[in-house]
N, C-alpha and C positions, 0 to 999 in steps of 0.2 A: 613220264618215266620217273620212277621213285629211285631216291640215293639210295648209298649202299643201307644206311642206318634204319630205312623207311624199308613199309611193305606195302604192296596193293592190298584194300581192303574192299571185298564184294558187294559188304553191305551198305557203302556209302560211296562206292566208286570214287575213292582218291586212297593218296596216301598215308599212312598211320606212320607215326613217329615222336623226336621229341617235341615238338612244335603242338601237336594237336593229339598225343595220345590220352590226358585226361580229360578232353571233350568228346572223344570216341566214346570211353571208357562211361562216360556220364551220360551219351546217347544210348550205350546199349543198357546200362540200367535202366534206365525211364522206358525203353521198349518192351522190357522185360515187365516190370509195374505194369504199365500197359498193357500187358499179353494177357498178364495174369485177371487183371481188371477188367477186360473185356471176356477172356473165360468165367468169372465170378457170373457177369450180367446176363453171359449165354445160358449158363446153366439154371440162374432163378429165373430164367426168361423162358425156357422149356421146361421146368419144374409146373412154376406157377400158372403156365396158360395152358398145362392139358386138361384141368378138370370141368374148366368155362369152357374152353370154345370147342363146340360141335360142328361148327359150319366145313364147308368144305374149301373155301378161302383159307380160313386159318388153318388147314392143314397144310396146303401149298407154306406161306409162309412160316410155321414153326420148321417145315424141311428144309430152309432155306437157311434157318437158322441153325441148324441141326449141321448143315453143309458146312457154314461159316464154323460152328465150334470145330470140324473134322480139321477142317485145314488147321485153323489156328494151334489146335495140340501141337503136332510137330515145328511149328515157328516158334511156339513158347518156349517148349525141350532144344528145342539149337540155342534161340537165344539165350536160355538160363545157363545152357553147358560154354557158351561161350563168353557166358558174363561170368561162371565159377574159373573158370580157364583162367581170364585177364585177371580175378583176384588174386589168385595162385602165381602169377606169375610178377603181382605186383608187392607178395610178401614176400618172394625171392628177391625184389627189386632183377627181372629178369624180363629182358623183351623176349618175342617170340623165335626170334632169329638164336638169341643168347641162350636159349632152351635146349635149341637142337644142337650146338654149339657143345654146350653143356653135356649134356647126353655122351658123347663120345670124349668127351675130354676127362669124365666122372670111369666112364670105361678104361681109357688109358694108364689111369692113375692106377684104379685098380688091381689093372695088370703088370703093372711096376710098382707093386705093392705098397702105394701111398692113398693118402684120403685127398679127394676131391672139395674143394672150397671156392665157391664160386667169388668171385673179388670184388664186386660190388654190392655184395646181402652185408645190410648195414645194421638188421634187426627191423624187426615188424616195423616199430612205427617211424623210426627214418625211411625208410625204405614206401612208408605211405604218403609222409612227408613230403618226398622227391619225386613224387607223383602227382597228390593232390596238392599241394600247399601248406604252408604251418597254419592257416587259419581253419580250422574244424568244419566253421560254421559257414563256410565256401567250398566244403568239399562237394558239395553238391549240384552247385555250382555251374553252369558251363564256359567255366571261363579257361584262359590259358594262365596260367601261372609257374611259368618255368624258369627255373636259374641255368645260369649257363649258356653255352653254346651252343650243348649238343653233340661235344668234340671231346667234350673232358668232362670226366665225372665222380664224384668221389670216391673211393675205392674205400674197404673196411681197413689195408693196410696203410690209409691215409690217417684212419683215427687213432689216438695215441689212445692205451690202455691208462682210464684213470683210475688217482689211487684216493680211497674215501678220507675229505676231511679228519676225520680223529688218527686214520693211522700216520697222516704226517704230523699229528700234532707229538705222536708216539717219537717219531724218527727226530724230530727235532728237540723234543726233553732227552732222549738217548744221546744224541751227538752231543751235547753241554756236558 
C-alpha cells in the first residue's frame, strides 16, 4: 500500500514518490531512448533486407519483425506521452496527485474571481533542481538525491524577493 504522498505506478509495480521519483522518471526516459532505438533498428532492418532476401525464410522473419515494430509504436507513444507528462509536471515542480489537486483549485479561484498560484512552482530550474539534484552532470543518473523528508517542502512564499546588488548600493548612497 502506498502513503498518501506516493501513487501505484503500473509500469514498475511499486510506489512513485519522494523517495524514488527521479529514478522513475530517469527509468522512463531510457525506455523511451530505448523504444526509439529499437524502432530506428526495426525500421533499417525492414528497409535494408527487402531487396536481398528472396527466400521464403526470410519472409517469415522480416513479418516477425514487422510484428515487433506494430507493437512497439504504441509502447513508444505511451511512453514518450508519459515521459512529456512527468516533464510538465516537473517544471510545475507538481506531482501527479497536486495536478488534479490543482485543476479544481485553479477553477475555484477562478470563480471567485482570483488568479490561481500553485505554491510550490519555484521557476523552471529550482523546481528541476528539487527533482534532479544541483549537480547537471547526475541528472541522468539513477540515483536518489533528495533533500528533505518528504513532509516539508519549499514553497515560492518561502523565498524572499531579491533585490539586485546595484540598487542597494542606490538605497544606501540615498540614506547618507
Amino acid at each position: 500500500m502506498c502513503s498518501e504522498n506516493d501513487h501505484h505506478c503500473i509500469w514498475i509495480n511499486n510506489c512513485v514518490g519522494h523517495e524514488n521519483y527521479k529514478i522513475f522518471l530517469v527509468f522512463v526516459l531510457y525506455a523511451v531512448i530505448a523504444s526509439f532505438y529499437s524502432m530506428i533498428l526495426i525500421v533499417g532492418s525492414v528497409i535494408y533486407s527487402a531487396p536481398k532476401d528472396e527466400q521464403l525464410s526470410s519472409d517469415s522473419s522480416r513479418t516477425l519483425i514487422i510484428i515487433c515494430g506494430i507493437i512497439l509504436c504504441p509502447l513508444t507513444l505511451a511512453l514518450s506521452v508519459l515521459l512529456g507528462w512527468h516533464i510538465h509536471l516537473i517544471l510545475q515542480n507538481k506531482t501527479t496527485i497536486e495536478y488534479h489537486e490543482g485543476v479544481r483549485a485553479m477553477w475555484l479561484a477562478e470563480k471567485g474571481g482570483d488568479l490561481y498560484h500553485h505554491p510550490y512552482d519555484l521557476g523552471v530550474y529550482e523546481n528541476l533542481i528539487s527533482v534532479l539534484g544541483r549537480s547537471i552532470f547526475c541528472w541522468l543518473c539513477p540515483v536518489s538525491v533528495n533533500t528533505g523528508n518528504g513532509l516539508r517542502f519549499r514553497a515560492s512564499y518561502d523565498i524572499l524577493p531579491s533585490t539586485p546588488p546595484c540598487d542597494l548600493q542606490k538605497i544606501a548612497l540615498h540614506s547618507h
